[in-house]
N, C-alpha and C positions, 0 to 999 in steps of 0.2 A: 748146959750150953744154951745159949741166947740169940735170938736172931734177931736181925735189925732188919725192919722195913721201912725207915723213913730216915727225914734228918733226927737227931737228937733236941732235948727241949731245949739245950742253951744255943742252939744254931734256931731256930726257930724264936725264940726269944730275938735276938740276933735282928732276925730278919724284921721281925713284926715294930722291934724299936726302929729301923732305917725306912722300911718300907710308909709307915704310918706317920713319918715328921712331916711328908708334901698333905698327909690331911689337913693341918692348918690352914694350909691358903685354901682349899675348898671352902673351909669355914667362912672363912673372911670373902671370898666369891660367891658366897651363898647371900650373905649379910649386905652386899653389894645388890647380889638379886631382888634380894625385900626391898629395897630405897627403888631399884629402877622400875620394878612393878607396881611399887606406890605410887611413882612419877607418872610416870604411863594411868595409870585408873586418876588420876588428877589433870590429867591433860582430858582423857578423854569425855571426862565429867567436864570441863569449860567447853571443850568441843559444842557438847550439847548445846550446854548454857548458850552459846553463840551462834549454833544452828537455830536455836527459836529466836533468839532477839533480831537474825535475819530478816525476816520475814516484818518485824515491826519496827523497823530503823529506817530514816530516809535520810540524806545530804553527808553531810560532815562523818556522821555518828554511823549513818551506814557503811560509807567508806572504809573506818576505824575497823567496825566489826567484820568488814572480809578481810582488811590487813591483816586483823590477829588470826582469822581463821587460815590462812595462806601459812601463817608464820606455825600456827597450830596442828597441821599438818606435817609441816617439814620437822616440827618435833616430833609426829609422833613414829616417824621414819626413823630419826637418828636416836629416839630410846629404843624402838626396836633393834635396829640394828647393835647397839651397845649390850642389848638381852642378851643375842645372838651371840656376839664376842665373849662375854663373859659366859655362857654357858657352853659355850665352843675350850673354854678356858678348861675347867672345871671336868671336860672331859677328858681332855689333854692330862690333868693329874692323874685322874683316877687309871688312866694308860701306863701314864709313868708309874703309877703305885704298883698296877698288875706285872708290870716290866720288873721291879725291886722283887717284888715273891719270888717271880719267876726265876728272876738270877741269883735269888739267895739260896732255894730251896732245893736248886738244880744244877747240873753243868753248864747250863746256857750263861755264857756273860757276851754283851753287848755297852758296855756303860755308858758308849760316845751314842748309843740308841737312847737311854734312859736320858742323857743329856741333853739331845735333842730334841725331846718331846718334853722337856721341863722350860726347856728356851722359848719350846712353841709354843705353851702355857704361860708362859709371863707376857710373851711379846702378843698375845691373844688378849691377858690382862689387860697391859700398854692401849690396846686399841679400844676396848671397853670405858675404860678411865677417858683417853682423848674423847670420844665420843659422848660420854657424859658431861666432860667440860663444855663440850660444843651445844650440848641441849641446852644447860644452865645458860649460856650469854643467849641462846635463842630466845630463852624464857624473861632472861631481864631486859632482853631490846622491846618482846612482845608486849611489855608492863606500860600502857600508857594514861598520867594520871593528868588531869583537866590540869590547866597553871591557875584557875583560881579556887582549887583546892589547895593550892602550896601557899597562896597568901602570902606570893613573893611582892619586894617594893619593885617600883616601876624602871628603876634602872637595869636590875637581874633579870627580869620579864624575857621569855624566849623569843627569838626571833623569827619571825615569818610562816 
């Protein structure tokens, strides 16, 4: 005679292939992470570069250099903020993943729970991603390059 103290291995199999497919997007949340952490240590690195040229800049060139620094700031709020999202993300899976054990392994089922903490995690995604978009055009309005460095003809010339 045999006694059972758990689920069996093809219920557990079971579980570990349903429970471990939301691992993916951590992946890809993770991989996400590396770019906005890079972003962030490259923002903060011109930071600097623009905190000392401060200090030796006057008229025109001065001005430039507190615009970007203004503009350098507000990015480096909305990559944090996007860190935050996407790591707020990434927790939110690994809930729903604990929630799939739990209700494979056990009597508990809630699935419109698992469901709702997977919605929570994408639309957490959602504001990561918008957030990211928003640094990128921060960073390409920030980008200003002299006009006769472009060695534009004189009709194209910017105005004013």
């Amino acid at each position: 005679m045999h006694a059972e103290f758990g689920p069996d291995l093809n219920m557990v199999i079971s579980v570990l292939q349903t429970a471990l497919t939301p691992a993916f997007l951590l992946v890809a949340v993770g991989s996400l992470l590396n770019v906005l952490t890079g972003r962030l240590s490259r923002i903060i690195d011109r930071s600097r570069d623009l905190q000392t040229l401060h200090a030796t800049t006057e008229g025109e060139s001065h001005q430039r250099v507190v615009s970007e620094l203004r503009i350098i700031e507000r990015r480096m709020r909305v990559v944090g903020s996007s860190i935050l999202f996407a790591v707020l993300s990434a927790i939110a899976v690994c809930v729903m993943i604990s929630l799939l054990f739990l209700m494979g392994l056990t009597q508990f089922s809630a699935p419109w729970i698992a469901v709702a903490v997977f919605m929570l995690a994408l639309l957490l995604l959602v504001a990561c991603l918008l957030q990211f978009v928003h640094e990128i055009r921060l960073a390409t309005y920030a980008i200003y390059v002299p006009e006769e460095y472009l060695e534009l003809p004189e009709k194209t010339r910017r105005k004013g």
